[in-house]
C-alpha positions as CSV (number, residue, x, y, z in Angstrom):
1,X,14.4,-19.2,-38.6
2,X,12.9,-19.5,-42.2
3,X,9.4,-18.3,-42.9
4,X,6.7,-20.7,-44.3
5,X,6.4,-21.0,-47.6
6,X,3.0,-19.5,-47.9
7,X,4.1,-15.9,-46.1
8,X,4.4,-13.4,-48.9
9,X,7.2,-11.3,-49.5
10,X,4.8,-8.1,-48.6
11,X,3.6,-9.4,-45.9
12,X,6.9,-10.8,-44.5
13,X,7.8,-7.0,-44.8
14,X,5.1,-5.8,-42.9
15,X,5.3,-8.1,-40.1
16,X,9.2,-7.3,-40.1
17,X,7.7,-3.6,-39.2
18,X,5.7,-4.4,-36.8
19,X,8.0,-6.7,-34.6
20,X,6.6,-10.3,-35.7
21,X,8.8,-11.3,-38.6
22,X,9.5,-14.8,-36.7
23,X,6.9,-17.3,-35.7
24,X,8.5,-17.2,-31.7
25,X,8.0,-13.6,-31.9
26,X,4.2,-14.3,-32.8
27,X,3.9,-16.2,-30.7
28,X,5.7,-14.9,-27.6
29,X,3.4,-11.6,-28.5
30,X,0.4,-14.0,-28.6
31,X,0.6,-14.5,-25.0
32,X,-0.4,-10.7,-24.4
33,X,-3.0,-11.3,-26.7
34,X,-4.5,-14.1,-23.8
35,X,-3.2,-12.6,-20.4
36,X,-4.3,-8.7,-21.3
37,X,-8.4,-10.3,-21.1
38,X,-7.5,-10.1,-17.2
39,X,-6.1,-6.5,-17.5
40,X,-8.7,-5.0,-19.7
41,X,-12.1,-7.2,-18.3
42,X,-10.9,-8.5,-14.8
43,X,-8.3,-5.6,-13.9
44,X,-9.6,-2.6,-15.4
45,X,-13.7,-2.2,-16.7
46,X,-15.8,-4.9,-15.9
47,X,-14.7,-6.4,-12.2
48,X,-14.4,-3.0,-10.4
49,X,-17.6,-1.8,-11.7
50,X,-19.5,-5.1,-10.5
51,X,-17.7,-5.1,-7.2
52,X,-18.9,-1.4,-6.8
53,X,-22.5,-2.0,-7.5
54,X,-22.7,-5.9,-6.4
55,X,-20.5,-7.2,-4.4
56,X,-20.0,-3.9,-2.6
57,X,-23.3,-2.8,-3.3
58,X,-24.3,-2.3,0.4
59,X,-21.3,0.5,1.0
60,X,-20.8,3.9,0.4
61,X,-19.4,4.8,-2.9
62,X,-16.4,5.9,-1.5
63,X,-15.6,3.3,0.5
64,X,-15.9,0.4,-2.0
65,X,-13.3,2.6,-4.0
66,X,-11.0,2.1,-0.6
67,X,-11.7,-1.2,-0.5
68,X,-10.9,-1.6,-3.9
69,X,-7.8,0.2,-3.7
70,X,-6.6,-1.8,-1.1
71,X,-7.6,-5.2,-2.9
72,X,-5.4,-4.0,-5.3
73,X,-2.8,-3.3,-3.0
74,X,-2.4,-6.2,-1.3
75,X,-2.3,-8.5,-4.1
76,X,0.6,-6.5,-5.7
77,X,2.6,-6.5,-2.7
78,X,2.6,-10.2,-2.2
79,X,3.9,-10.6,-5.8
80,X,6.3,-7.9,-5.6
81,X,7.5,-9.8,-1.9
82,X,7.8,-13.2,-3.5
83,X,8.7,-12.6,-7.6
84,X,12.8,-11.9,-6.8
85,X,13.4,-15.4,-5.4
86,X,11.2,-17.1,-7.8
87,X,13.0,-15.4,-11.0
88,X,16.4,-16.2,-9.2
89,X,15.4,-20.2,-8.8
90,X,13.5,-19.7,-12.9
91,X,16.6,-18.6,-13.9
92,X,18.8,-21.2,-12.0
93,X,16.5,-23.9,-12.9
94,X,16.2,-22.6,-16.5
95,X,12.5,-23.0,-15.9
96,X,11.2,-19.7,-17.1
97,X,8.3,-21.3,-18.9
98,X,7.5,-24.2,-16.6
99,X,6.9,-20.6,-13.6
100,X,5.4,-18.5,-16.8
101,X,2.6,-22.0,-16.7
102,X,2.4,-22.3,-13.5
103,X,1.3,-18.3,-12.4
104,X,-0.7,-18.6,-15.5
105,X,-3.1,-21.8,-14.6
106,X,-3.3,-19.4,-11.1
107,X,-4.6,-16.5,-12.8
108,X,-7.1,-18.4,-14.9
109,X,-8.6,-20.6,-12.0
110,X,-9.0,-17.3,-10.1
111,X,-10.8,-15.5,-12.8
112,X,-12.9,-18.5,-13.4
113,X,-13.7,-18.5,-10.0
114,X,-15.3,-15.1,-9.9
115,X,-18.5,-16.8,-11.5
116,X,-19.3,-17.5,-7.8
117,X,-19.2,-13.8,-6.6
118,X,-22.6,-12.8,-6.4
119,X,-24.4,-9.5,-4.7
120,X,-22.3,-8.9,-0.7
121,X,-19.4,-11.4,-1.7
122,X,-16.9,-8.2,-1.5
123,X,-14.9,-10.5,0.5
124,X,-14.8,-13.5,-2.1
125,X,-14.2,-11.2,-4.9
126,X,-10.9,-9.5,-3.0
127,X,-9.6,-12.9,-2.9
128,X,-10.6,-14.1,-5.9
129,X,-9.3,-10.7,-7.7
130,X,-6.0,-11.1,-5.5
131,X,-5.0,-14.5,-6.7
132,X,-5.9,-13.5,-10.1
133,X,-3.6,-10.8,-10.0
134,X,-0.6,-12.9,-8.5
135,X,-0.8,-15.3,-11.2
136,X,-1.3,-12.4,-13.9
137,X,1.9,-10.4,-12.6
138,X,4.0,-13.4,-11.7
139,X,3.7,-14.9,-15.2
140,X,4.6,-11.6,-16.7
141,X,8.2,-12.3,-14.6
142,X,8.7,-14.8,-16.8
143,X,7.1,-13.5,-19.8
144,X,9.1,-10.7,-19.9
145,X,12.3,-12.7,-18.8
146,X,12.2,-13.8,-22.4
147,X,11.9,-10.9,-24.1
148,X,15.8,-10.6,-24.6
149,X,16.4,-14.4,-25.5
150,X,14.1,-13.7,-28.7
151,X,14.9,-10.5,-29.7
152,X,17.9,-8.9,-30.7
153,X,19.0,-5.3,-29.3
154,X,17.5,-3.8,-32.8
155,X,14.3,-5.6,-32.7
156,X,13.6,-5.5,-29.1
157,X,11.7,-2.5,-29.4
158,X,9.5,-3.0,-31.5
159,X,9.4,-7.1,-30.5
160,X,8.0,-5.7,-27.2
161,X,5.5,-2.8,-28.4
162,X,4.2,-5.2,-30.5
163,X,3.3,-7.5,-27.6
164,X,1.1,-4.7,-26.1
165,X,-0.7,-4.4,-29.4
166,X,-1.6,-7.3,-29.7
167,X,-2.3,-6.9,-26.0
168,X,-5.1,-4.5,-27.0
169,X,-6.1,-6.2,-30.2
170,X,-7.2,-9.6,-27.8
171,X,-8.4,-7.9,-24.8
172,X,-10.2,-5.8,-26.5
173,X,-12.0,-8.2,-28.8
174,X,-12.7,-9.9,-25.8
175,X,-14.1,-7.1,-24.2
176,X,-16.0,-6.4,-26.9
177,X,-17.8,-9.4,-26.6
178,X,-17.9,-9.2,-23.5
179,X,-19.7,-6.1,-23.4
180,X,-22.3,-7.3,-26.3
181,X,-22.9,-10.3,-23.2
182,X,-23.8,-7.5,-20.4
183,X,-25.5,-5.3,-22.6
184,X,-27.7,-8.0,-24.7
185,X,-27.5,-11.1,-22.2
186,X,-30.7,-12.6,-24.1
187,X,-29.2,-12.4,-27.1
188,X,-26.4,-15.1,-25.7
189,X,-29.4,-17.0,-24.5
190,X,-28.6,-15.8,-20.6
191,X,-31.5,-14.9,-18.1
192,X,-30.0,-11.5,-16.6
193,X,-27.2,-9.1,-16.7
194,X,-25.6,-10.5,-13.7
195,X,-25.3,-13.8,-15.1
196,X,-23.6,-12.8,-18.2
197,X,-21.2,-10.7,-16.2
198,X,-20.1,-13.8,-13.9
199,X,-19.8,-15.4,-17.6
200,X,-17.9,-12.9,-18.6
201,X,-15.3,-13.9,-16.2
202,X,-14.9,-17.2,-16.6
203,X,-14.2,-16.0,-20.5
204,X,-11.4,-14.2,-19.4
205,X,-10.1,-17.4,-18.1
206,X,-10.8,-19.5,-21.1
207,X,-9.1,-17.1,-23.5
208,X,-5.9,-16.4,-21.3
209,X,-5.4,-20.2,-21.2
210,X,-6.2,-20.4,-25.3
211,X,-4.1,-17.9,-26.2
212,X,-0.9,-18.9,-23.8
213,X,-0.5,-22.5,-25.7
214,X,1.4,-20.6,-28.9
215,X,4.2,-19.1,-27.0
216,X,4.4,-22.6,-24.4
217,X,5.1,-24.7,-27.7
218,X,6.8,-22.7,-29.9
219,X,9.5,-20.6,-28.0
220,X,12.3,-22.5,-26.7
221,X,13.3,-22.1,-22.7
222,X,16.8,-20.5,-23.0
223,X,20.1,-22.3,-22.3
224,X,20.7,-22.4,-18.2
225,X,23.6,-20.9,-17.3
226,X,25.5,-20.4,-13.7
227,X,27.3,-17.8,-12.1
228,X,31.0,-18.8,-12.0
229,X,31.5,-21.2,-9.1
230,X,27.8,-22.1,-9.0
231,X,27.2,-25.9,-8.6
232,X,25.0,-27.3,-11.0
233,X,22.8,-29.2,-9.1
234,X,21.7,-28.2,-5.3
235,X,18.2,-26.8,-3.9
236,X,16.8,-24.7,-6.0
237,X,15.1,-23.0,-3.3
238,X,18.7,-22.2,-1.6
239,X,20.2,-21.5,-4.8
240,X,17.5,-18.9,-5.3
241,X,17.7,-17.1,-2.1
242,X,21.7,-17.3,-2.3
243,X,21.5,-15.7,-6.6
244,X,18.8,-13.1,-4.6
245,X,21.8,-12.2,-2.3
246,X,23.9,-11.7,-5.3
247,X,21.8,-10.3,-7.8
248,X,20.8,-7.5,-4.8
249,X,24.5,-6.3,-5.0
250,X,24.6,-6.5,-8.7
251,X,21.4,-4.0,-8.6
252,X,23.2,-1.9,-6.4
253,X,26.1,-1.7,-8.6
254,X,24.6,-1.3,-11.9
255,X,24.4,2.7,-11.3
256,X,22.5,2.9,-14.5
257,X,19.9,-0.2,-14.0
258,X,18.9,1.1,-10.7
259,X,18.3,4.5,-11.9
260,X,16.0,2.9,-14.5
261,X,14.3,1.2,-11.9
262,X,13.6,4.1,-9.7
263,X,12.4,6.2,-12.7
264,X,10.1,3.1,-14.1
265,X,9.1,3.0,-10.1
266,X,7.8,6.7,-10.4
267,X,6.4,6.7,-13.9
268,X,4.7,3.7,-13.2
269,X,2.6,4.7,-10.1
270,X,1.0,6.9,-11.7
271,X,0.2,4.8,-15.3
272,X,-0.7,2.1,-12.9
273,X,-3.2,4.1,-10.8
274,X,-4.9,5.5,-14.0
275,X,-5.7,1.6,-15.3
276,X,-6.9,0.3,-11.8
277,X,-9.0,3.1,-10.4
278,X,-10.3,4.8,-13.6
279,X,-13.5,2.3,-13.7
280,X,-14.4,2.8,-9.7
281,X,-13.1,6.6,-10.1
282,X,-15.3,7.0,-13.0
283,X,-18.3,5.2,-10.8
284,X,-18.1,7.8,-7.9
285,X,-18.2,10.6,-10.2
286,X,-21.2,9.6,-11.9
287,X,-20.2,8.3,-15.3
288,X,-22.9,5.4,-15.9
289,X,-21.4,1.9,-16.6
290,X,-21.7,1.6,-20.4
291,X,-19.8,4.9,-21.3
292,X,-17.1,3.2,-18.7
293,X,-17.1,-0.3,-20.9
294,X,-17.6,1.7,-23.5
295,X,-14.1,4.2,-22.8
296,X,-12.0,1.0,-21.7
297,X,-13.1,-0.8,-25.3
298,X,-11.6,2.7,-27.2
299,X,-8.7,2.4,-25.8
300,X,-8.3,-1.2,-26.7
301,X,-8.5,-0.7,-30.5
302,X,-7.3,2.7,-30.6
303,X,-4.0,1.6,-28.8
304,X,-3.2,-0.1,-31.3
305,X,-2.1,1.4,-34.3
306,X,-0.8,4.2,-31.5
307,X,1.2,0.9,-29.9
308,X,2.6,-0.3,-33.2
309,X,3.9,3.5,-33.7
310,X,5.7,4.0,-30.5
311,X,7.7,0.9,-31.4
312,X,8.7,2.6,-35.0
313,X,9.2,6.0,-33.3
314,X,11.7,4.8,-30.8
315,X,13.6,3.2,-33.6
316,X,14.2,7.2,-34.8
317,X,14.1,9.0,-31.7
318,X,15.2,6.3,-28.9
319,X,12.6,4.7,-26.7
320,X,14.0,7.0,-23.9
321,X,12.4,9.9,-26.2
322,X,9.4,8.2,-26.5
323,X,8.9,7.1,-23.3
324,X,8.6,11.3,-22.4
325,X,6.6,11.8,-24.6
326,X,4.2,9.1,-23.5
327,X,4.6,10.6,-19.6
328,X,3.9,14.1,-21.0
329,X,0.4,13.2,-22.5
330,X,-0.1,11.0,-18.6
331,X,0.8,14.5,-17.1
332,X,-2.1,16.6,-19.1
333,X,-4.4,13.3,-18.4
334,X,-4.3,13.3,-14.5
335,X,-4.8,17.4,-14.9
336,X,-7.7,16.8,-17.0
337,X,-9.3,13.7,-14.9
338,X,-9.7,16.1,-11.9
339,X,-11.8,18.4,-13.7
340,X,-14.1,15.4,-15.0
341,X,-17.5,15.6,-14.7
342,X,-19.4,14.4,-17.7
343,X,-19.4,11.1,-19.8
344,X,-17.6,12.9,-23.0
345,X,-15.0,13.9,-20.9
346,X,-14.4,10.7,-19.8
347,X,-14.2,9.6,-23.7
348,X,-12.0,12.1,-24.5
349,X,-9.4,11.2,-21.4
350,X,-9.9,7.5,-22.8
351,X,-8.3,8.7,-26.3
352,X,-5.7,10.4,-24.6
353,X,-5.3,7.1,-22.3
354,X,-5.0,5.1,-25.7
355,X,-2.0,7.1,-27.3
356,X,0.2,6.6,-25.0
357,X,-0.6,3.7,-22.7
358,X,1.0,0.9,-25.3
359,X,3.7,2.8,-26.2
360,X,4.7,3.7,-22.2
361,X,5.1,-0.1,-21.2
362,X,6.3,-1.3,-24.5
363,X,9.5,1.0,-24.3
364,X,9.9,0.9,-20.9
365,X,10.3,-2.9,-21.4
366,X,12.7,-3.0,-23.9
367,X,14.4,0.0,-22.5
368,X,15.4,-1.9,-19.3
369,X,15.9,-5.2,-21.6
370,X,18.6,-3.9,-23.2
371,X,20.6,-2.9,-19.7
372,X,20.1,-6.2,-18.4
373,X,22.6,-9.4,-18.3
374,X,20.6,-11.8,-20.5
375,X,21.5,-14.5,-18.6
376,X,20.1,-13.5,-15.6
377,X,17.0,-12.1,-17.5
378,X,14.3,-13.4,-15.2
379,X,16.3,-12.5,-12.3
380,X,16.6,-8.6,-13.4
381,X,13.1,-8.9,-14.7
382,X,11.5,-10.1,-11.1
383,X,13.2,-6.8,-9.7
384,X,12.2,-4.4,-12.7
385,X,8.0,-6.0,-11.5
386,X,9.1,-5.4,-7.8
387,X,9.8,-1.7,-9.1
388,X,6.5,-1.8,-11.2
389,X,4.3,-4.2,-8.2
390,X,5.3,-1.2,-5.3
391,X,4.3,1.3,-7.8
392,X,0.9,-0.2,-7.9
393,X,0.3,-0.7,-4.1
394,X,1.1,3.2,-3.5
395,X,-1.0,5.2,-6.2
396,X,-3.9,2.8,-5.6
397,X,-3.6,3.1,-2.1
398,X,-2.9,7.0,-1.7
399,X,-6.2,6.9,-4.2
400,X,-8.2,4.8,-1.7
401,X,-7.1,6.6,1.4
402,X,-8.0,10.4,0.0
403,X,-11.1,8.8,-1.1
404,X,-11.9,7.6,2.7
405,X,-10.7,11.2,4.0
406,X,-12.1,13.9,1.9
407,X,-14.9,11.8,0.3
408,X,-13.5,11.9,-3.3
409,X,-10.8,10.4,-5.8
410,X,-10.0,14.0,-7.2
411,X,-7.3,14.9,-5.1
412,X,-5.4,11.3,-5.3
413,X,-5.8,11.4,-9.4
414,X,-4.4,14.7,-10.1
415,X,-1.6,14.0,-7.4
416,X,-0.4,11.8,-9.8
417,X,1.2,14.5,-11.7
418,X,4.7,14.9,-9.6
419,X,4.7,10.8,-10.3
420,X,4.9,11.5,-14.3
421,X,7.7,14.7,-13.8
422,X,9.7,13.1,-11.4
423,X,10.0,10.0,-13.3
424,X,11.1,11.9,-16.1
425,X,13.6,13.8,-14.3
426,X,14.5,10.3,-13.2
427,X,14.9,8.9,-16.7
428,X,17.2,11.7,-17.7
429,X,19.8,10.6,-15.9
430,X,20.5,7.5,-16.7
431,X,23.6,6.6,-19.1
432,X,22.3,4.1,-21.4
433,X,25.9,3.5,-23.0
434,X,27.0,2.9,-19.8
435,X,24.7,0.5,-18.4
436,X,24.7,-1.6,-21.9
437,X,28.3,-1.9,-21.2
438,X,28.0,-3.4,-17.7
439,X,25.2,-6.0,-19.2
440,X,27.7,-7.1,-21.5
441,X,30.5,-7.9,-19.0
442,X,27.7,-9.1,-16.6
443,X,26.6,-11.8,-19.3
444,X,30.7,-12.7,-20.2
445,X,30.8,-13.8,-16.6
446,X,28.4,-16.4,-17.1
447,X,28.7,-20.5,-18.2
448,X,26.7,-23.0,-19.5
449,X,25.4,-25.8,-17.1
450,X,26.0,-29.2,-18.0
451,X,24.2,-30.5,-20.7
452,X,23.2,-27.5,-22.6
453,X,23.9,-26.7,-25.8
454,X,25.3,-23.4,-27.8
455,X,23.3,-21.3,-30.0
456,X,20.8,-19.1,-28.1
């Protein structure tokens, strides 16, 4: 694809750097510009903290931070249930971003929706915060899915880091504001606090929809292709369920893919825990709401230059390499986070946080996009957030339930450690050559449907 005319040669070289050199690539990164408002305001600093103190308000401390964990819980495991047939019938339909739309227009009616949670509504805002979350993880199926129709195996990397910068660059300029709005709500002409904070939701709505309209017009939905033998044109619904069958022994087979998966599985847990309960772990402990907002906002706009660096260090070093390094720093975090206390504490685990966060789920994406039959990428994708969807509903929940037993989070966050080893351990054993090979002769096996043409 050519470059406008009026992109510099300099600045066509730094955007080669950093992953964007092609306008899909913008705007396929663009998107986690828009969806990471829900992860930063919705997921991680502002919802947990106003379900704590409002809509929980009338319960203990420590069992709103059950509650919560098990909100969090639930919603993953129905999208972690469902997502394997619905990237099987994407991928048969070659519908990836028609499903990508779809879970989108979910998540932003949900967090739109949370305007109407007000002080007791813990119920309304576990539903709310639910759908939300199925739309948020089921579009990042798709989302994901394709990654490695617009990126080859050299770029990927850094395509996919880069996507998590910008992640941080847009939720945290949202959050920014959104933090100005709580803080200052007369200076946005609102009456109280609690009004700009429903506000502040249905933002996060309005700027995930905005910011999803670059990569729905600009990146092409790749060619369709069947499984040899597969007709064309039957249910998709029975065609899903039947490629689930298949693509369940392919997982099985794929030695190297599976190992991945497991490792991501473990890893995950843990990175997963950290962003969901940090806000209500924080709460319980004593750290007041702004240094929380505050902490989530550094790790926004800190994680990003950090981001951008993972992606160039894995092109050196290999993103395996810097995907232990990343669960290194996580290990010293959780050991850290048990010993927390005071608000600069809390700041300094949020720079640590920020170093490695991006750089974690970046590489661990393109990692497992490059064992993957691109043909089936939605498919292999749906099982690699199954992997990433349980991950969530344990930590959270083993965080919840020590919560409810012993009366605190400390136990269940430095717990987490053996989550961070073991999914290194993991990691070490798979053979990367290995499992490239079987992608490729996975992919050979595959034919265009009817109708489409060469040259993706």
């Amino acid at each position: 694809m050519t470059e406008p005319a009026e992109t510099g040669s300099s600045s066509r070289g730094w955007l080669n750097v950093l992953g964007l050199h092609r306008r899909e690539l913008r705007s396929w990164a663009l998107y986690d510009w828009g969806n990471s408002a829900f992860a930063t305001t919705i997921m991680g600093a502002v919802l947990p903290l106003y379900f704590a103190g409002v809509a929980a308000g009338h319960m203990q401390e420590n069992m709103a931070t059950a509650y919560w964990g098990y909100t969090t819980a639930i919603g993953l495991a129905i999208i972690a249930l469902a997502a394997p047939v619905l990237g099987a019938i994407g991928d048969y339909m070659g519908a990836k971003k028609r499903f990508l739309a779809g879970f989108m227009f979910l998540g932003v009616v949900a967090s739109a929706c949370l305007y109407f949670v007000t002080e007791g509504d813990w119920l309304l805002a576990s539903v709310l915060f639910i759908f939300g979350n199925i739309g948020f993880s089921g579009a990042n199926v798709f989302y994901d899915g394709l990654l490695p129709h617009i990126a080859s195996e050299d770029e990927v990397d850094r395509v996919s880091t880069a996507g998590f910068a910008l992640g941080y660059v847009g939720g945290g300029t949202l959050l920014a504001i959104n933090l100005a709005m709580i803080m200052k709500p007369d200076l946005f002409g609102l009456a109280d606090t609690g009004l700009a904070t429903r506000l502040v939701f249905v933002s996060v709505g309005v700027w995930w929809l905005g910011f999803s309209i670059p990569l729905l017009r600009d990146v092409r939905e790749p060619p369709r292709r069947l499984e040899e033998g597969e007709a064309a044109y039957v249910n998709p619904v029975r065609a899903g369920f039947s490629r689930l069958v298949e693509t369940l022994r392919e997982v099985r087979a794929h030695r190297e893919l599976l190992i991945l998966l497991l490792a991501f599985w473990l890893y995950m847990d843990g990175i997963g825990t950290i962003i969901k309960m940090g806000a209500v772990y924080a709460a319980e402990i004593g750290i007041g709401d702004t240094d929380v907002i505050g902490a989530f906002l550094l790790v926004q706009f800190l994680g990003i230059p950090f981001t951008f660096a993972f992606g160039a260090l894995a092109g050196r070093i290999g993103a395996r390499a810097g995907i232990y390094i990343a669960l290194s720093v996580y290990t010293v975090i959780s050991i850290f986070a048990f010993f927390m206390t005071t608000a600069w504490q809390f700041w300094a685990l949020a720079v640590g946080i920020s170093m490695v966060q991006g750089g974690a789920q970046g590489l661990s994406r393109s990692l497992y996009s490059t064992l993957l039959p691109k043909g089936k990428s939605s498919e292999f994708f749906a099982f690699f957030s199954v992997f990433d969807k349980f991950a969530g509903i344990m930590g959270p929940f083993l965080v919840g339930w020590i919560a409810a037993v012993t009366g605190s989070g400390r136990y269940g966050i430095v717990s987490l450690v053996v989550f961070f080893i073991g999914g290194m351990w993991l990691l070490s054993r798979v053979d990367l050559e290995a499992g490239r090979r079987a992608a490729l002769e996975e992919d050979a096996t595959l034919v265009l449907a009817p109708g489409e043409e060469r040259g993706q």
